[in-house]
N, CA, C and O of each residue as an XYZ file, in Angstrom:
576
protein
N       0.847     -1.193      0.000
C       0.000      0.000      0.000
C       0.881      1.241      0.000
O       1.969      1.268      0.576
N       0.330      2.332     -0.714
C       1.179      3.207     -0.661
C       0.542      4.440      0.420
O      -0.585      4.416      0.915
N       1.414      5.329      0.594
C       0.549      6.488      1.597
C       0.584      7.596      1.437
O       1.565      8.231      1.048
N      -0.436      8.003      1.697
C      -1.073      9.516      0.999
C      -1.761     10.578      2.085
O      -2.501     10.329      3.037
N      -1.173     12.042      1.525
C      -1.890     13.031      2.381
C      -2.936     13.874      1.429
O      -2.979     14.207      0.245
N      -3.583     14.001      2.353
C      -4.927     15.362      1.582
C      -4.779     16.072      2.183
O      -4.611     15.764      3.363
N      -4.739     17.457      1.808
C      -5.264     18.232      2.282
C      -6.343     18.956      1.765
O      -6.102     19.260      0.597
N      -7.569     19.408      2.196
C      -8.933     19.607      1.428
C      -9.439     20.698      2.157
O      -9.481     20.471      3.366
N     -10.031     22.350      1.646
C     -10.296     23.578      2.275
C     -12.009     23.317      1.855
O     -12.432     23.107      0.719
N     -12.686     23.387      2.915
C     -14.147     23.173      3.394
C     -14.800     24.765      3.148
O     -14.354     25.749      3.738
N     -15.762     24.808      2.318
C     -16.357     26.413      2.588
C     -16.522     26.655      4.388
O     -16.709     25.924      5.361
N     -16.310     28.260      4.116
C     -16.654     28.761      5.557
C     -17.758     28.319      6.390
O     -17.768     27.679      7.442
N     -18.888     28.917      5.517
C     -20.049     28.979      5.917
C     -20.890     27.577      6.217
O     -22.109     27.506      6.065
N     -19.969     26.352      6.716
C     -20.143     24.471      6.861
C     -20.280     24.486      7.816
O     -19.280     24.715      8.496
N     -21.484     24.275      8.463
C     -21.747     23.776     10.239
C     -20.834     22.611     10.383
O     -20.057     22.012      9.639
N     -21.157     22.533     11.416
C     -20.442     21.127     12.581
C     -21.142     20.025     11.890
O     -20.380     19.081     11.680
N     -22.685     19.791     11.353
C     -23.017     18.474     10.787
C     -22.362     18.626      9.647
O     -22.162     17.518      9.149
N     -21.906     19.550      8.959
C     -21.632     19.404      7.159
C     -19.886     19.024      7.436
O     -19.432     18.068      6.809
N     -19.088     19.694      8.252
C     -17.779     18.698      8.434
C     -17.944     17.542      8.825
O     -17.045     16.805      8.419
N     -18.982     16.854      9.670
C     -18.878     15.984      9.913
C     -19.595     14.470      9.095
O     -19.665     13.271      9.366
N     -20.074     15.452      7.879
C     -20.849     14.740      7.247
C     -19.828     14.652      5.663
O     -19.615     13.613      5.038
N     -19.307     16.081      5.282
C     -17.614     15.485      4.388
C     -16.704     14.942      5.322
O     -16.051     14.208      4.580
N     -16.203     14.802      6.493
C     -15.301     13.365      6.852
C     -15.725     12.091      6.655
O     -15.093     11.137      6.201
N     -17.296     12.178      7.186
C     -17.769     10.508      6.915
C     -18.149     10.730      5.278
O     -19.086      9.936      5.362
N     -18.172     10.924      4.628
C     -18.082     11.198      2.671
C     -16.675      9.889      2.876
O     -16.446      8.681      2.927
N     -16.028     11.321      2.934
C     -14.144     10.958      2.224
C     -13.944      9.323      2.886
O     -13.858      8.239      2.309
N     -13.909      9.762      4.646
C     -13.334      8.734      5.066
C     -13.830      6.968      4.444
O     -13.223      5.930      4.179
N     -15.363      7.467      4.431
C     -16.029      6.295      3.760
C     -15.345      5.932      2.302
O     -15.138      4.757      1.999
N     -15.092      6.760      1.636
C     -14.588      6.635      0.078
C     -13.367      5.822      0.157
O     -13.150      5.025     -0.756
N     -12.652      5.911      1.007
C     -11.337      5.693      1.126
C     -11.464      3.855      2.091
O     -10.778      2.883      1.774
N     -12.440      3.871      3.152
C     -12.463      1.997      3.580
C     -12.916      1.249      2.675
O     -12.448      0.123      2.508
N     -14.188      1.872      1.713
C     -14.677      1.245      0.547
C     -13.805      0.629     -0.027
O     -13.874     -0.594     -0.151
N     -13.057      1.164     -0.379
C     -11.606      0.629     -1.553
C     -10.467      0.086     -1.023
O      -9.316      0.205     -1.444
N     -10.902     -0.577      0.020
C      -9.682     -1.115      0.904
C      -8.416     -0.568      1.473
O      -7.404     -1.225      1.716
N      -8.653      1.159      1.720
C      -7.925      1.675      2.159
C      -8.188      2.074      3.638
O      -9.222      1.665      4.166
N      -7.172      2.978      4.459
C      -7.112      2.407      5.632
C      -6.411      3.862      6.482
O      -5.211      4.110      6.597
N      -7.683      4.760      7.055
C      -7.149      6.248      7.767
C      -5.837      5.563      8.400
O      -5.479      4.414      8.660
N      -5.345      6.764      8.507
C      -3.992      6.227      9.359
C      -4.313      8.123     10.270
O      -3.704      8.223     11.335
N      -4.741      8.769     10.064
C      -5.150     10.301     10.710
C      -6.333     11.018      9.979
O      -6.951     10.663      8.975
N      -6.475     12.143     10.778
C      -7.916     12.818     10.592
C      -7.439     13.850     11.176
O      -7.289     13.729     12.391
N      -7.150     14.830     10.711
C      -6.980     16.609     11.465
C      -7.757     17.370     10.954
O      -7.784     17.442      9.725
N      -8.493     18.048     11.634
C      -9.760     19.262     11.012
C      -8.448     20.611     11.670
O      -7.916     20.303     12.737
N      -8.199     21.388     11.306
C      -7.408     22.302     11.423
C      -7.422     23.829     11.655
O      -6.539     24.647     11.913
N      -9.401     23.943     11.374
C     -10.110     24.929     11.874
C      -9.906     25.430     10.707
O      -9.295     24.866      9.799
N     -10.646     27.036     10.644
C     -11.433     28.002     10.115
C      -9.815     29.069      9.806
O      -9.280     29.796     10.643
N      -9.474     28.893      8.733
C      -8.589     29.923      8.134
C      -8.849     30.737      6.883
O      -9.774     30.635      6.078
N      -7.656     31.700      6.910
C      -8.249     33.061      5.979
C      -7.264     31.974      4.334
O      -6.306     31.236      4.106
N      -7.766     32.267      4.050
C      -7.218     32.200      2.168
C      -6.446     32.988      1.805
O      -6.688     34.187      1.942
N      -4.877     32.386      1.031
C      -4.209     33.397      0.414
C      -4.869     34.251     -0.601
O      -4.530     35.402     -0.877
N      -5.727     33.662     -1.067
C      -6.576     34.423     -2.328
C      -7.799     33.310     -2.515
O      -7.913     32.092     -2.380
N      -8.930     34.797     -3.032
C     -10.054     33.883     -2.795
C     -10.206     32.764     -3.900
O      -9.584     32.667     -4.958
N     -10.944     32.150     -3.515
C     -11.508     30.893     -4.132
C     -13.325     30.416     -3.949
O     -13.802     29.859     -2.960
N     -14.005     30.789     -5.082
C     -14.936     30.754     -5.331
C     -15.776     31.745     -4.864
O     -16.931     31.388     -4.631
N     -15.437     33.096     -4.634
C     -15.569     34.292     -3.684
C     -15.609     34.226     -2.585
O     -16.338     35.009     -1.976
N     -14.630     33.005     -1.712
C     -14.396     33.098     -0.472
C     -13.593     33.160      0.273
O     -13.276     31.987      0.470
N     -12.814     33.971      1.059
C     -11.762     34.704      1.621
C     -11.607     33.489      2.876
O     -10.462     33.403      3.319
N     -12.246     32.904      3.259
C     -12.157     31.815      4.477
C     -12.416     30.362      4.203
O     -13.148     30.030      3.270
N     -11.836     29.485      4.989
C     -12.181     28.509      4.563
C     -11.929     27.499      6.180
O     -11.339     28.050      7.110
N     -12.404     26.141      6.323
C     -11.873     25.004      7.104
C     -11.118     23.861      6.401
O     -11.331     23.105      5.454
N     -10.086     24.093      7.345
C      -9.020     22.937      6.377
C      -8.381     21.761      7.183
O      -7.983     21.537      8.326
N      -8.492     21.139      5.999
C      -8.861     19.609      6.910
C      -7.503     18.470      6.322
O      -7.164     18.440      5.139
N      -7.064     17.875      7.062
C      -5.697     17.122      6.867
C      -5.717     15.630      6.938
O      -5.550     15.178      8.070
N      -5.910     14.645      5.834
C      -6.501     13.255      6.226
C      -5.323     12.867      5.603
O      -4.931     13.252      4.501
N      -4.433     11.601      6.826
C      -3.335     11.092      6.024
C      -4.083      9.481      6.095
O      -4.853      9.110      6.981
N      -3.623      8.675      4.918
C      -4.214      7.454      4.924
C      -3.105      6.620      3.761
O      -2.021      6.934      3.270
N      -3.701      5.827      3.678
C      -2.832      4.331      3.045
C      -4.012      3.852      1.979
O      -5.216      3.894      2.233
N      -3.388      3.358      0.654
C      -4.114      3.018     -0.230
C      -3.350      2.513     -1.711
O      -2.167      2.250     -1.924
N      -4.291      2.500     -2.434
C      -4.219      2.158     -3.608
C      -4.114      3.696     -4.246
O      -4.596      4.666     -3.662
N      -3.194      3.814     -5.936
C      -3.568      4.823     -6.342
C      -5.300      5.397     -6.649
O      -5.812      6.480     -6.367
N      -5.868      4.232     -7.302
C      -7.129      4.022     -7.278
C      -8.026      4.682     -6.262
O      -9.050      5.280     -6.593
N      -7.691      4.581     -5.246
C      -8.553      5.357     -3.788
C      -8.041      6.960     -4.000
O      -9.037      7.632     -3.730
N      -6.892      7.902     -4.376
C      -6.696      8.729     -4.857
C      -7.816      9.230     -5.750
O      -8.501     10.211     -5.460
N      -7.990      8.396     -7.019
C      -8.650      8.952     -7.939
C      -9.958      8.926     -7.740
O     -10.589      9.800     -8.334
N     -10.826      7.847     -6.782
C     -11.803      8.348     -6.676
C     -12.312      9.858     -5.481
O     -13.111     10.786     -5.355
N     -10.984      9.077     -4.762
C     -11.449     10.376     -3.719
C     -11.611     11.744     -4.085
O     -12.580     12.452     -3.814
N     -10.229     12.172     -4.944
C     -10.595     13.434     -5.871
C     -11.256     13.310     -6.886
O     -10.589     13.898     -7.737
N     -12.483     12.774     -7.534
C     -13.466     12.625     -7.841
C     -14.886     13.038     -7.389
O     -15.876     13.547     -7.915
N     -14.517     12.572     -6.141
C     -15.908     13.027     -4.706
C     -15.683     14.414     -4.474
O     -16.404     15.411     -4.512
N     -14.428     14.193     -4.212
C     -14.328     16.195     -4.042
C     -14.402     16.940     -5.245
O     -14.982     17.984     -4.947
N     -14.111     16.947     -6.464
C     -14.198     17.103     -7.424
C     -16.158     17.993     -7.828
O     -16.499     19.027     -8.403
N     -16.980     16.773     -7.081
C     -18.534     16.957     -7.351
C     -18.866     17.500     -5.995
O     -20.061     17.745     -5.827
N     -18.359     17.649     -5.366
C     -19.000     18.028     -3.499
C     -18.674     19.665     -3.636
O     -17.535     20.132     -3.644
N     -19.997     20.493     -3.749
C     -19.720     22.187     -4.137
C     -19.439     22.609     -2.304
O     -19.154     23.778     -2.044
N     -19.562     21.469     -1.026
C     -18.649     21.987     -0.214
C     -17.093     22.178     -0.242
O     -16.590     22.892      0.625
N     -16.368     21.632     -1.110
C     -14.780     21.832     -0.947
C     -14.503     22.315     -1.925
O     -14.619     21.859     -3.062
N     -13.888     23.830     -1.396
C     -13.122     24.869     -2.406
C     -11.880     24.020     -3.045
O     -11.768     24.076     -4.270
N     -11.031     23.315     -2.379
C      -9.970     23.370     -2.817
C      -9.263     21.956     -2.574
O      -9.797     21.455     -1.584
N      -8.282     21.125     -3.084
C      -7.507     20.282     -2.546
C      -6.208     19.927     -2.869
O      -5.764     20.668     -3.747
N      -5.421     19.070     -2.494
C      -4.406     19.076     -2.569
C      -3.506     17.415     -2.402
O      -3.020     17.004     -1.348
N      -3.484     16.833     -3.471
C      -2.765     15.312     -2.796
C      -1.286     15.138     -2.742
O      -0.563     15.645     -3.600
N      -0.832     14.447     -1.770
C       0.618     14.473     -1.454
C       1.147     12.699     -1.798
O       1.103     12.099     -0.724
N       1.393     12.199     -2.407
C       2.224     10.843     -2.089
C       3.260     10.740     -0.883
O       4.198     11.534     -0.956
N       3.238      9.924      0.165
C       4.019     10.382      1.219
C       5.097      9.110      0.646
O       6.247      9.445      0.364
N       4.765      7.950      0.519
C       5.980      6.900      0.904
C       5.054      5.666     -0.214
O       3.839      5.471     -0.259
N       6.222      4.964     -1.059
C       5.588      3.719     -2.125
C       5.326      2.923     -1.241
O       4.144      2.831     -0.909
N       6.028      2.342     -0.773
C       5.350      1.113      0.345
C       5.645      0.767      1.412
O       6.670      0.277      1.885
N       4.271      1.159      1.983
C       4.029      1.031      3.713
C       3.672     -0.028      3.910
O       3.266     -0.737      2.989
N       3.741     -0.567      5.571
C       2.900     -1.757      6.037
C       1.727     -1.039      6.790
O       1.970     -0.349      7.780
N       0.691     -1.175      6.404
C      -0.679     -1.259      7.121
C      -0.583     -1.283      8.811
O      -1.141     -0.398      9.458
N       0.093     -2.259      9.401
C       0.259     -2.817     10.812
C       0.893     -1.516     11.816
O       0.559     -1.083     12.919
N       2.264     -1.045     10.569
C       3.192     -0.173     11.492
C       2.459      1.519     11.731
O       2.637      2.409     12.562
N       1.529      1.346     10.448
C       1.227      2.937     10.521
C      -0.118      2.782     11.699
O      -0.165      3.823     12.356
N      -0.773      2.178     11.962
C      -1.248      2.136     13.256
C      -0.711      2.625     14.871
O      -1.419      3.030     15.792
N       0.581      2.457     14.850
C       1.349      2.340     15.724
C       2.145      3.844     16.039
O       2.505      4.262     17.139
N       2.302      4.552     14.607
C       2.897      5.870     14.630
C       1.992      6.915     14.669
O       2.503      8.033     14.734
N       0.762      6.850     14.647
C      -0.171      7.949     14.189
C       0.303      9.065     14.680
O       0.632      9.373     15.825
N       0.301     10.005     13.055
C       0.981     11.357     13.424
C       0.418     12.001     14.057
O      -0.810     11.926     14.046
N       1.248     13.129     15.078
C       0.423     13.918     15.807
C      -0.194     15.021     14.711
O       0.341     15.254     13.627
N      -1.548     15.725     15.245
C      -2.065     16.852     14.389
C      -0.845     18.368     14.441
O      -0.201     18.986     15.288
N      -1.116     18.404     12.757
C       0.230     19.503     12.810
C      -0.985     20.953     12.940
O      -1.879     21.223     12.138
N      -0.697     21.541     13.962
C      -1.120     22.730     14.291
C      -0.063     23.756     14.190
O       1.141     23.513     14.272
N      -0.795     25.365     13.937
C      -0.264     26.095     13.584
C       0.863     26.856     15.143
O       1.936     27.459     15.165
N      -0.084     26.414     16.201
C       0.608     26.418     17.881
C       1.514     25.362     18.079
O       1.698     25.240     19.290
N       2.172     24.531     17.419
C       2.928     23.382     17.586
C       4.209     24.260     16.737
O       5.227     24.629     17.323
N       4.008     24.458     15.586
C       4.819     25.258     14.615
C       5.732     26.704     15.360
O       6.786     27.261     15.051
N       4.876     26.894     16.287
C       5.435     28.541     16.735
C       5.824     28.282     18.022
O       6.526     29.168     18.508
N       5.610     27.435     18.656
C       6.290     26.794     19.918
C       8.069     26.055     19.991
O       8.559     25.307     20.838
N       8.671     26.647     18.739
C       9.961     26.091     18.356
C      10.449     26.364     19.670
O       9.992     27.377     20.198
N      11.666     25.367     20.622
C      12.034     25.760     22.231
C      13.203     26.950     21.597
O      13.792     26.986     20.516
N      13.229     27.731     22.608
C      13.576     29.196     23.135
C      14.815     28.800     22.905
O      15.505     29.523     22.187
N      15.537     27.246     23.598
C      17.241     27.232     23.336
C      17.510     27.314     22.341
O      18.609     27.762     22.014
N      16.463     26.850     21.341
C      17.238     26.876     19.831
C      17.688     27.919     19.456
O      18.869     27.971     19.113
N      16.712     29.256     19.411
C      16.600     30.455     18.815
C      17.740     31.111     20.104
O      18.552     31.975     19.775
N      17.699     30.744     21.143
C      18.906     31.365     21.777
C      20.447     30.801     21.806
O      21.386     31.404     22.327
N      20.535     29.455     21.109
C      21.760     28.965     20.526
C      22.764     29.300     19.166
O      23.961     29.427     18.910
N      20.937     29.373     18.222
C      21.384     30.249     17.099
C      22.117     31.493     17.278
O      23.220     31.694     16.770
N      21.337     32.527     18.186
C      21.507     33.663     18.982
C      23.394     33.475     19.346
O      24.279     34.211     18.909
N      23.532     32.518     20.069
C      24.952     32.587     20.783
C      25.768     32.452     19.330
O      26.649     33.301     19.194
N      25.623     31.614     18.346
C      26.481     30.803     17.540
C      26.761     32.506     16.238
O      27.690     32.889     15.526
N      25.557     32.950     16.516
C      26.051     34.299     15.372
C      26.744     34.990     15.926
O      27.590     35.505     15.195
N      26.806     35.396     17.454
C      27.442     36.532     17.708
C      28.630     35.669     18.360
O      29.396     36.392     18.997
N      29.004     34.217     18.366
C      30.153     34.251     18.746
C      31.017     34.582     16.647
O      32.184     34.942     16.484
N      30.229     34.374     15.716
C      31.271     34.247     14.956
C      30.898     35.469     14.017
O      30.832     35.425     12.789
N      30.671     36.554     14.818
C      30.888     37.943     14.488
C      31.789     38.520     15.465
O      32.349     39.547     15.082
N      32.106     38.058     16.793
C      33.671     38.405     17.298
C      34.134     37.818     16.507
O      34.619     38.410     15.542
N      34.174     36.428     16.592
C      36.065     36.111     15.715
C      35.920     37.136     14.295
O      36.987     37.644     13.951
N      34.952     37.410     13.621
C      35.061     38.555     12.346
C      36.101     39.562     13.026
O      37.216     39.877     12.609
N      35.529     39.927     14.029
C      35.718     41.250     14.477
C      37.528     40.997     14.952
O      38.361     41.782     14.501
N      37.778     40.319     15.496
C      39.105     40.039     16.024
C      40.050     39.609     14.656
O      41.255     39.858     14.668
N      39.456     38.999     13.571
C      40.373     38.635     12.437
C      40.576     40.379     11.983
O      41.656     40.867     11.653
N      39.353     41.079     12.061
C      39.841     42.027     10.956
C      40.926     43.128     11.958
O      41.581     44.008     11.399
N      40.976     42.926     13.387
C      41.507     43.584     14.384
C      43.236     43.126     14.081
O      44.235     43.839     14.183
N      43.148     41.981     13.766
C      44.456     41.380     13.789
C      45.036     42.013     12.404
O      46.265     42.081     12.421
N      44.443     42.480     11.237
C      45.268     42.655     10.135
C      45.557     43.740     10.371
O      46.321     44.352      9.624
C-alpha cells in the first residue's frame, strides 16, 4: 500500500453536521476501496491566500491514509462533485508502507501552535552561535 496526504479547504459557511458529514463522505470513500485512515486533522477556520470561489475563508482539513492509487482517484473525484470543498491538494508520502506499522505511529495533528512553539534554546543557541562568529570577524579584521 502506498501512503497519501490530503489536504482539502471546506467552505466557511459548513456547520459542525456538514464537516462531519464530508469526513464521513471521504473517510467512507477511502475503507470502501480497501484503504485504511492512518489520521484525521480538522485544522479549523482559516483566511485564504486568495479567494476561491468568492471566499476569503475557509476550514481545512488534513486526512493522512494508506491506499491504492485508485482510492486517490476516486477520492478526488468526490471532491471534485461536493460544491462543499473549495480546494484540494494530494501528497504521495511513501511507495510502500505496512498497514500494521502505521497504526502504531499515528501522526500527531500539525497545528499552527505546535509550529510557533519552536524551544527558546534553539533560537537562543542560534543567537549565541552568530554573535560568537561575528567576534572572531571582528578580532580577524583587528588582527590585520
Amino acid at each position: 500500500m502506498r501512503r497519501y496526504e490530503t489536504l482539502f479547504i471546506v467552505t466557511p459557511d459548513s456547520s459542525d453536521e456538514d464537516l462531519q458529514a464530508v469526513a464521513d463522505k471521504f473517510k467512507g470513500v477511502i475503507t470502501s476501496m480497501n484503504g485504511k485512515i492512518a489520521a484525521y486533522d480538522e485544522q479549523g477556520k482559516k483566511s485564504l491566500a486568495y479567494n476561491i470561489k468568492k471566499q476569503s475563508k475557509g476550514h481545512y482539513v488534513l486526512m493522512d491514509y494508506l491506499g491504492q492509487a485508485d482510492v486517490v482517484a476516486e477520492l478526488e473525484r468526490n471532491m471534485r462533485l461536493d460544491d462543499r470543498i473549495l480546494k484540494y491538494l494530494t501528497v504521495k508520502l511513501a511507495d510502500q508502507v505496512d498497514p500494521d506499522t502505521v497504526e502504531e505511529e499515528k501522526p500527531k495533528p500539525r497545528r499552527a501552535a505546535e509550529t510557533t512553539d519552536v524551544s527558546e534554546e534553539e533560537d537562543q543557541s542560534a543567537e549565541a552561535q552568530e554573535s560568537e562568529e561575528e567576534e572572531s570577524l571582528e578580532e580577524e579584521s583587528e588582527e590585520e
